[in-house]
PDB file as gemmi writes it, atoms N, CA and C in Angstrom:
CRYST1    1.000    1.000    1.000  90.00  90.00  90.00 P 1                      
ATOM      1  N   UNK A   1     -32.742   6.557 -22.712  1.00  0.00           N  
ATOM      2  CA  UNK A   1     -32.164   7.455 -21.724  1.00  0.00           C  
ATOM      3  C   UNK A   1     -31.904   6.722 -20.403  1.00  0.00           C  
ATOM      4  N   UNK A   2     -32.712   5.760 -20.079  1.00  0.00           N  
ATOM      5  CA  UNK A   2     -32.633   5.266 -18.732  1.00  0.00           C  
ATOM      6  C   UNK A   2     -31.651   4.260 -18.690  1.00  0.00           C  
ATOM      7  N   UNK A   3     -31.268   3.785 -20.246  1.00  0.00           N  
ATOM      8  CA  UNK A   3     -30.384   2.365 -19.902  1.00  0.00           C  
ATOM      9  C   UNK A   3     -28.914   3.477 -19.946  1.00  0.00           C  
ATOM     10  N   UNK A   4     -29.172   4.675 -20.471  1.00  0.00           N  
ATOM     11  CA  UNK A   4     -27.514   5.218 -20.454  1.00  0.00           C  
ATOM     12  C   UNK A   4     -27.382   5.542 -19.038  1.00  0.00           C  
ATOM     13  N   UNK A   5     -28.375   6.269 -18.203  1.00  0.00           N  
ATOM     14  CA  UNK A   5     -28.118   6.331 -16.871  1.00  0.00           C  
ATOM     15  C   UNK A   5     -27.100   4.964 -16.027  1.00  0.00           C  
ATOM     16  N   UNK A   6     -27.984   3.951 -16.574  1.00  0.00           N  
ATOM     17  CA  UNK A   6     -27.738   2.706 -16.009  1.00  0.00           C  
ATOM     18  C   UNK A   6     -26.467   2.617 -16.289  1.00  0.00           C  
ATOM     19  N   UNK A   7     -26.204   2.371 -17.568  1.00  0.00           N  
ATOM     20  CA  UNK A   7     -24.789   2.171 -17.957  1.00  0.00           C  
ATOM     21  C   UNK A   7     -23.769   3.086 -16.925  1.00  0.00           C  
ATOM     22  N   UNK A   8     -23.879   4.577 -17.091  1.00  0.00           N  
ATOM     23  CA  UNK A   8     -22.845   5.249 -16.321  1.00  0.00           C  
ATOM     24  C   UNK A   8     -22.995   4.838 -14.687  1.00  0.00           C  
ATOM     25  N   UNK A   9     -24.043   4.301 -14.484  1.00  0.00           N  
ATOM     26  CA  UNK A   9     -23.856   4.227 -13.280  1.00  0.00           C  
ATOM     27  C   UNK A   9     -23.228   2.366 -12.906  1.00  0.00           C  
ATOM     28  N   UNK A  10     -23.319   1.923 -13.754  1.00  0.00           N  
ATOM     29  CA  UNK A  10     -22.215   0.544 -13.697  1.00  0.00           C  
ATOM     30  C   UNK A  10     -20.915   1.044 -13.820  1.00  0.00           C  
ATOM     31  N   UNK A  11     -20.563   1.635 -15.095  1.00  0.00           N  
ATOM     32  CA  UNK A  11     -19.080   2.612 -15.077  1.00  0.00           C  
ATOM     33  C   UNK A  11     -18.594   3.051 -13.606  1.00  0.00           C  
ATOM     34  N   UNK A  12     -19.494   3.900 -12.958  1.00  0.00           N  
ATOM     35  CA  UNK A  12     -19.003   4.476 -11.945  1.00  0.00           C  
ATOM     36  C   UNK A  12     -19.029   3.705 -11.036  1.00  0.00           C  
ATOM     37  N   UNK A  13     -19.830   2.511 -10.769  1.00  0.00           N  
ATOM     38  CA  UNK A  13     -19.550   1.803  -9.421  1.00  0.00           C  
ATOM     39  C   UNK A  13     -18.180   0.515  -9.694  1.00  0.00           C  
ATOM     40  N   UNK A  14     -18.239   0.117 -11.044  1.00  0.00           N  
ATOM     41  CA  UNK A  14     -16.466  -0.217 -11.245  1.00  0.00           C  
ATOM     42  C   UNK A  14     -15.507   0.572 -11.153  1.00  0.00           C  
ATOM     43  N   UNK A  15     -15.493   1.647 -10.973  1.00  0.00           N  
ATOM     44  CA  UNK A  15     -14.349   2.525 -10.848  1.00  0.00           C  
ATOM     45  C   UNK A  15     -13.741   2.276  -9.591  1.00  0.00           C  
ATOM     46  N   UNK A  16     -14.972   3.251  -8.868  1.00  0.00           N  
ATOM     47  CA  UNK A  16     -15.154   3.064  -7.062  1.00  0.00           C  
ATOM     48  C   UNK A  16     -13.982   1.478  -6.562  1.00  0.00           C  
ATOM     49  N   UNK A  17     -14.903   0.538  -7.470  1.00  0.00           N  
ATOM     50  CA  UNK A  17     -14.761  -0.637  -6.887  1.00  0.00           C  
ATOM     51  C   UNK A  17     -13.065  -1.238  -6.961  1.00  0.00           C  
ATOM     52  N   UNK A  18     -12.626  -0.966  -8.325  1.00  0.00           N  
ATOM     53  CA  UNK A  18     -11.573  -1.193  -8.751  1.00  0.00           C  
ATOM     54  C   UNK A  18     -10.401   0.003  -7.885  1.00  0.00           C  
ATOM     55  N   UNK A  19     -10.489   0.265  -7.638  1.00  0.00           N  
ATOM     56  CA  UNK A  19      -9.926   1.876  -6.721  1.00  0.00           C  
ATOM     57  C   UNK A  19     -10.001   1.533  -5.221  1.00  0.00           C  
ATOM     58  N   UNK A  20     -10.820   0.444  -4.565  1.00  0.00           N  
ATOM     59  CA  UNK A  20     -10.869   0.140  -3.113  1.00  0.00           C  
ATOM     60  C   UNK A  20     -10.120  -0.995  -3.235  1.00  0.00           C  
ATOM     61  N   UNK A  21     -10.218  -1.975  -4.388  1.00  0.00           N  
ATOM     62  CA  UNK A  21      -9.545  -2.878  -4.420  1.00  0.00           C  
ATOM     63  C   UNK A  21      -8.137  -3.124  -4.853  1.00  0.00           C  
ATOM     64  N   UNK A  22      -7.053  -1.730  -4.795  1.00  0.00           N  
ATOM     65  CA  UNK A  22      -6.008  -1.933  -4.906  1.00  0.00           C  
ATOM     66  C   UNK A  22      -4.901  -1.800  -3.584  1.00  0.00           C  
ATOM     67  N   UNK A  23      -3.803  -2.906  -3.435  1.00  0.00           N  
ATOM     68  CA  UNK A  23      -3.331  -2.384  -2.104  1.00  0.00           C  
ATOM     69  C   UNK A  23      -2.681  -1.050  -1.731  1.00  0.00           C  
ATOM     70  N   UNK A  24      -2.565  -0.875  -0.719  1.00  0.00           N  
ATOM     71  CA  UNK A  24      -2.130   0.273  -0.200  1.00  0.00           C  
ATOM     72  C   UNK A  24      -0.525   0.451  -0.602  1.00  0.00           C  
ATOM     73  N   UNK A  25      -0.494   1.469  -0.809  1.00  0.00           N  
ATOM     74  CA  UNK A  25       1.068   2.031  -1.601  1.00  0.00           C  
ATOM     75  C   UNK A  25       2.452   1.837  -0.495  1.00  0.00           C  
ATOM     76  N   UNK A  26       3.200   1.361  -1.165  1.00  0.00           N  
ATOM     77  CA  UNK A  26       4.797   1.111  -0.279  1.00  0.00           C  
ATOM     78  C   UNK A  26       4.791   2.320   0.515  1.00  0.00           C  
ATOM     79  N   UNK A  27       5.237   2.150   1.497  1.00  0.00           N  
ATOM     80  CA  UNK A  27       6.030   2.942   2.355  1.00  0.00           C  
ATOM     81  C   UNK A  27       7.012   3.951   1.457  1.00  0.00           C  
ATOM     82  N   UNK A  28       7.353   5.172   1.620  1.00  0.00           N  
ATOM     83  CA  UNK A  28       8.551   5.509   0.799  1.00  0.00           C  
ATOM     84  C   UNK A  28       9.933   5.715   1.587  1.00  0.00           C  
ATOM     85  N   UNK A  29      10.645   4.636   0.803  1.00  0.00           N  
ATOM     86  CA  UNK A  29      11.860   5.115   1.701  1.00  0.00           C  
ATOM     87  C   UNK A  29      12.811   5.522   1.360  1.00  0.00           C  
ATOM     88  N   UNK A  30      14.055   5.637   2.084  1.00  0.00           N  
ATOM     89  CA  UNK A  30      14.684   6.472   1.673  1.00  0.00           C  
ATOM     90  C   UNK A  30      15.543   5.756   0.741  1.00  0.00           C  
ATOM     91  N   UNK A  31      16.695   5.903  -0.370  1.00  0.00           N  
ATOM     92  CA  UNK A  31      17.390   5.830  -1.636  1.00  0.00           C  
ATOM     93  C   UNK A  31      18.273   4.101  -0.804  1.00  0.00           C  
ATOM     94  N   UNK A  32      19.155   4.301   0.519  1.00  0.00           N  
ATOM     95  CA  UNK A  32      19.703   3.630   1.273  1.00  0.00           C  
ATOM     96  C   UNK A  32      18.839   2.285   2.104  1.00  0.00           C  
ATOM     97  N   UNK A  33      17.802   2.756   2.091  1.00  0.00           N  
ATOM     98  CA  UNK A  33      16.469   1.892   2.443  1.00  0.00           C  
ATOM     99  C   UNK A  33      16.324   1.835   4.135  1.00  0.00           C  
ATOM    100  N   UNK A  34      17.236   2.954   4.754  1.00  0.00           N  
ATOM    101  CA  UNK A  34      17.281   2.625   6.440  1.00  0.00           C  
ATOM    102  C   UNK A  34      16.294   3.208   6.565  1.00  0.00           C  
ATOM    103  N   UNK A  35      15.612   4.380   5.794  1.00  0.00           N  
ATOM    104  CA  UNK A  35      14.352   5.130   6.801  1.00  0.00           C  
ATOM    105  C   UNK A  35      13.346   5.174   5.490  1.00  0.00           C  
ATOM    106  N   UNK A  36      11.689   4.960   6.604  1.00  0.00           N  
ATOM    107  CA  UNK A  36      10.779   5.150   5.426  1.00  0.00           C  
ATOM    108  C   UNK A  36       9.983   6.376   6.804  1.00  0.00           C  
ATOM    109  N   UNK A  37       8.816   7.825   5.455  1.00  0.00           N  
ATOM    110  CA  UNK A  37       8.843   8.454   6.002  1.00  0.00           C  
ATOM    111  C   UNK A  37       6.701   7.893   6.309  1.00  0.00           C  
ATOM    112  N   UNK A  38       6.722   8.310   7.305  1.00  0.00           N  
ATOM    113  CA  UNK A  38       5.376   8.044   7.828  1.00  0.00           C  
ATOM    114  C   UNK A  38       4.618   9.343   7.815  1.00  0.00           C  
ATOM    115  N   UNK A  39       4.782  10.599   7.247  1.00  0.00           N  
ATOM    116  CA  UNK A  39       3.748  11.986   6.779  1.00  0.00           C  
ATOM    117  C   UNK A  39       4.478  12.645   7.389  1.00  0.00           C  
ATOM    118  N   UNK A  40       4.828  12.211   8.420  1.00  0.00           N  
ATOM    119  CA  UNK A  40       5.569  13.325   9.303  1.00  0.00           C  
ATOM    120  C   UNK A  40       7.309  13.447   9.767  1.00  0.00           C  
ATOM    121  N   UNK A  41       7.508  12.216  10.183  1.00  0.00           N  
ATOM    122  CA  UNK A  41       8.623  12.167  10.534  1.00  0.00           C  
ATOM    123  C   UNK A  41       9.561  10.477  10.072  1.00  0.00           C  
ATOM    124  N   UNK A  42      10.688  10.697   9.698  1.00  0.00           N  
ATOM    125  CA  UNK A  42      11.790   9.636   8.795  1.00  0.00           C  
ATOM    126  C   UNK A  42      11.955   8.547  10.048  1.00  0.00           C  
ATOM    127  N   UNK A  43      11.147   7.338   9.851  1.00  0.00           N  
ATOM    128  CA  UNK A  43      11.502   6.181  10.910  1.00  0.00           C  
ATOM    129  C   UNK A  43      12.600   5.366  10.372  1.00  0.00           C  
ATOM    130  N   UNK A  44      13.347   5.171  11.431  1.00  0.00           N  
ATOM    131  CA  UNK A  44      14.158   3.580  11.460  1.00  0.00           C  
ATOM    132  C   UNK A  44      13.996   2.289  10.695  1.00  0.00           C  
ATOM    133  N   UNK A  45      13.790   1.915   9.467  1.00  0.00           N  
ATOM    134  CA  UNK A  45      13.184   0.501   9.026  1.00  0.00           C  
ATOM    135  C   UNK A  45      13.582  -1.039   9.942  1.00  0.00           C  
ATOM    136  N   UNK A  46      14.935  -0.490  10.829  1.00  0.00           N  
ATOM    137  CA  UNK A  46      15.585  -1.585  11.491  1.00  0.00           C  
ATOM    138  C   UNK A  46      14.663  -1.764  12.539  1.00  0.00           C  
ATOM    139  N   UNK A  47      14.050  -0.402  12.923  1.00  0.00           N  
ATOM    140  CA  UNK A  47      12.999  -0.983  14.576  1.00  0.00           C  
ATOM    141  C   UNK A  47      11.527  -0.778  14.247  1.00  0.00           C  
ATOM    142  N   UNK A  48      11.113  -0.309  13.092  1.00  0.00           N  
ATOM    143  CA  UNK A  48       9.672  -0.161  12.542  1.00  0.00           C  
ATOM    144  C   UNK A  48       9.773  -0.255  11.222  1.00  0.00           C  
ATOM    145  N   UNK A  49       8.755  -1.463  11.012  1.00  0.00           N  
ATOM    146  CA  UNK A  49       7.871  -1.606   9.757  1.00  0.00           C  
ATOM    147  C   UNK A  49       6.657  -0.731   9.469  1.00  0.00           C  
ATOM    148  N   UNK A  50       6.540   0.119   8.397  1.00  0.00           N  
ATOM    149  CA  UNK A  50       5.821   0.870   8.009  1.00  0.00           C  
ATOM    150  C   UNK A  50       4.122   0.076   8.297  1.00  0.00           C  
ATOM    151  N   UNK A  51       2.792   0.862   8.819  1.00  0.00           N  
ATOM    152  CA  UNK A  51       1.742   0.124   8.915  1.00  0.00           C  
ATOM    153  C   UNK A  51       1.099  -0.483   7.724  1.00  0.00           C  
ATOM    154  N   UNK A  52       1.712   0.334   6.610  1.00  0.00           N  
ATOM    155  CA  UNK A  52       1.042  -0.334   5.224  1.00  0.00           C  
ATOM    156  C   UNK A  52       2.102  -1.728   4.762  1.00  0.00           C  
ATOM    157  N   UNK A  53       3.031  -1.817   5.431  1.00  0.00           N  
ATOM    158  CA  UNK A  53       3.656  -2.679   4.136  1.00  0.00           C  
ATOM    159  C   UNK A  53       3.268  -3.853   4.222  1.00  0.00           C  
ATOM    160  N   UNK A  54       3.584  -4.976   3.131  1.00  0.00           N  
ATOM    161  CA  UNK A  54       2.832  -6.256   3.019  1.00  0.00           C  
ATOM    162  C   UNK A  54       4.037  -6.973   3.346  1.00  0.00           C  
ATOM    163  N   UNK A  55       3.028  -8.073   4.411  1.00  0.00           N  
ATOM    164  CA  UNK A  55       3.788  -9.308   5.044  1.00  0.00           C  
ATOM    165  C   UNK A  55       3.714 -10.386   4.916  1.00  0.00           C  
ATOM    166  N   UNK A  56       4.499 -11.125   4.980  1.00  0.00           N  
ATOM    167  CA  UNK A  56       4.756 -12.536   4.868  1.00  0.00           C  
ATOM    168  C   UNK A  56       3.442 -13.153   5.546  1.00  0.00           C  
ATOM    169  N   UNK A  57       3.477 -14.529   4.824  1.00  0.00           N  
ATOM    170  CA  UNK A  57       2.170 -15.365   5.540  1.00  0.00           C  
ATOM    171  C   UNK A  57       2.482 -15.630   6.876  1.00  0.00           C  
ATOM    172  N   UNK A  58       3.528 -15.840   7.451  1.00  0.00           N  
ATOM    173  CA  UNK A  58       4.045 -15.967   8.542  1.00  0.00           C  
ATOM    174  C   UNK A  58       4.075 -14.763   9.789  1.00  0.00           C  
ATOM    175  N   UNK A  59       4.010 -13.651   9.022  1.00  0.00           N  
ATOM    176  CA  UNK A  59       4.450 -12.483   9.470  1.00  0.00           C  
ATOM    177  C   UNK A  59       5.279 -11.888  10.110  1.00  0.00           C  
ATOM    178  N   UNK A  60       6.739 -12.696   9.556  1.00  0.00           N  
ATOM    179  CA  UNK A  60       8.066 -12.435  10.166  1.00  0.00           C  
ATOM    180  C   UNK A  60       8.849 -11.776   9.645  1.00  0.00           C  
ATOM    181  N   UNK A  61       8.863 -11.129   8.406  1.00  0.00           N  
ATOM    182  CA  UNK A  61       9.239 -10.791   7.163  1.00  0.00           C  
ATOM    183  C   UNK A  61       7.651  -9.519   6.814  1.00  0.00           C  
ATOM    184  N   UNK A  62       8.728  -8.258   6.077  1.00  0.00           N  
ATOM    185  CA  UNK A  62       7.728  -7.235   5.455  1.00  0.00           C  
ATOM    186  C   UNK A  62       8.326  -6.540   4.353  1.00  0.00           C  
ATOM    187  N   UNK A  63       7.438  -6.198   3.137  1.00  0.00           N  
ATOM    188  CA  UNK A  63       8.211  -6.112   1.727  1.00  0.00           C  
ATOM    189  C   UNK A  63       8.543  -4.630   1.573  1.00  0.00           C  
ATOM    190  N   UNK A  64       9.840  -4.221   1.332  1.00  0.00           N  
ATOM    191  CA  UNK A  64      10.085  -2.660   1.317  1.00  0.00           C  
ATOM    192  C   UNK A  64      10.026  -2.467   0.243  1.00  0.00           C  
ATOM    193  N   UNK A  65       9.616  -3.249  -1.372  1.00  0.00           N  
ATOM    194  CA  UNK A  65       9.432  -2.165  -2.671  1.00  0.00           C  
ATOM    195  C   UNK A  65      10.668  -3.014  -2.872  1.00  0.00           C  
ATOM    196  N   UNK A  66      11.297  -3.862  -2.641  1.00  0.00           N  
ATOM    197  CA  UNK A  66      12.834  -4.341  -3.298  1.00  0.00           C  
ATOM    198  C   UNK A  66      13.377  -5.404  -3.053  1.00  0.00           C  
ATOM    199  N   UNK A  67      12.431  -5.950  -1.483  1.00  0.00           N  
ATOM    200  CA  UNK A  67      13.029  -7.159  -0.711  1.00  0.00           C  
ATOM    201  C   UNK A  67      12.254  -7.412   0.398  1.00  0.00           C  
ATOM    202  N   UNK A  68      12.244  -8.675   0.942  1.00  0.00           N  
ATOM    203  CA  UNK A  68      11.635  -8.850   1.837  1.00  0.00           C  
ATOM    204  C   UNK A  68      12.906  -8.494   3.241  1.00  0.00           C  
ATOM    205  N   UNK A  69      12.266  -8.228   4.650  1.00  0.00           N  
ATOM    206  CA  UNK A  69      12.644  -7.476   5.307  1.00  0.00           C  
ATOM    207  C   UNK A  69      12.422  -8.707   7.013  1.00  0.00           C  
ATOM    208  N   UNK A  70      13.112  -9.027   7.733  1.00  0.00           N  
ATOM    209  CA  UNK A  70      12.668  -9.220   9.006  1.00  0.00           C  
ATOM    210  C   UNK A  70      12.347  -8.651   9.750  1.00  0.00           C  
ATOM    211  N   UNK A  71      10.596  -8.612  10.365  1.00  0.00           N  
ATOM    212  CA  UNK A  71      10.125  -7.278  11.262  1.00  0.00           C  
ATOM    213  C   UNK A  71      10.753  -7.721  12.651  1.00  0.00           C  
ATOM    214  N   UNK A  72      10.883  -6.246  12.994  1.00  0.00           N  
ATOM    215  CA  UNK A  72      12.119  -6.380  13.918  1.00  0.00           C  
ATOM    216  C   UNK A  72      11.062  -6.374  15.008  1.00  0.00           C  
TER     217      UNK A  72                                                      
END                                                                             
């Protein structure tokens, strides 16, 4: 009984773990790719990069789901 405890409780702390360790989801934007929406309101992609999206090692460049992007 105690090693099944154990067991589910390895199960459940890989879950957790595997679930913190994935990146944060694209921005969604729009079909045209000029606006991504931030919960509330449809931004500009030309004058804001979404806070989640992933950047270049450089960090001059940010990936919209299709292409890399120059942060403006």
């Amino acid at each position: 009984m105690l090693v099944a405890v154990f067991i589910a409780g390895l199960i459940g702390l890989t879950v957790v773990l595997v679930k913190q360790s994935k990146p944060p989801a694209a921005a969604q934007l729009t079909s045209d790719g000029h606006y991504w929406w931030d919960g509330q309101f449809w931004r500009d992609a030309q004058l804001e990069v979404p806070p989640t999206a992933k950047r270049s090692a450089d960090g001059h460049f940010w990936w919209d789901g299709r292409q890399w992007r120059a942060v403006p």
